[in-house]
N, C-alpha and C positions, 0 to 999 in steps of 0.2 A: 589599751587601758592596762595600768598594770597597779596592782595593789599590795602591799605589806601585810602578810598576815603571820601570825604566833603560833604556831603549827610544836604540840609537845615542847616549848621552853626554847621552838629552834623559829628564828628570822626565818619567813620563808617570801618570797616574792611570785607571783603569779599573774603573768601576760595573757590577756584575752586579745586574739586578731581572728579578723577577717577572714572568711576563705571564700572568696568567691564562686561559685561554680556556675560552670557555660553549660545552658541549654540547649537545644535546638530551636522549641521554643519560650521564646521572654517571660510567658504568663505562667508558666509554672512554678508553683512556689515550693520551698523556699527557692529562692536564687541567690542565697548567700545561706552559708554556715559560719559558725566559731570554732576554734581549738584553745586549746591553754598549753603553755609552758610554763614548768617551775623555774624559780630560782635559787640556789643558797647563798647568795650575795648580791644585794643591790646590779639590777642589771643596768645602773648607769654606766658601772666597772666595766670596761672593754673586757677585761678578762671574765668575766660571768660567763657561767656555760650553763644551757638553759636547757630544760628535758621536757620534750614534747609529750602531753597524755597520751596514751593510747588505752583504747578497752580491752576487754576481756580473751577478744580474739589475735590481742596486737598490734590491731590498727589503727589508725589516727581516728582519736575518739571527736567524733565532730558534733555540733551542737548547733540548734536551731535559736537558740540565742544568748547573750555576755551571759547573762545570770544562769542560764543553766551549765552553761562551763563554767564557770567561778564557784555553783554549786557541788558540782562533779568532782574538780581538781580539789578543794579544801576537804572534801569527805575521803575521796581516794587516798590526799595526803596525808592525812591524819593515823591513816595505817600503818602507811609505810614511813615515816618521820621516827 
């Protein structure tokens, strides 16, 4: 999923994917998270280069679902934009 949003007067684009993660076992949930990357130009552009979130410690900020990466990445950006 990726959506356009207005971030401070600047285009900004923001990819929500999949991260799968393998358990041992199946029934443990989640068995999937989210991450977001940003963009500063239409990532149809081959050339778009895209910044993966990370939190607070560095790490790839991962999310237990789209809308709370979309929520995370728009409020993070909004700082740093």
């Amino acid at each position: 999923m990726i959506e356009k949003h207005i971030i401070n007067d600047t285009d900004i684009w923001v990819r929500i994917n999949p991260h799968p993660v393998e358990r041992d076992n199946a029934h443990i949930i989640p068995n999937e998270y989210f991450t977001a990357i940003y963009y500063r130009q239409d990532p149809v552009d081959a050339s778009a280069i895209g910044v993966l979130m990370k939190n607070e410690e560095g790490q790839v900020a991962l999310f237990e679902s789209p809308v709370a990466a979309l929520a995370y990445a728009v409020k993070t950006l909004q700082n740093i934009i």
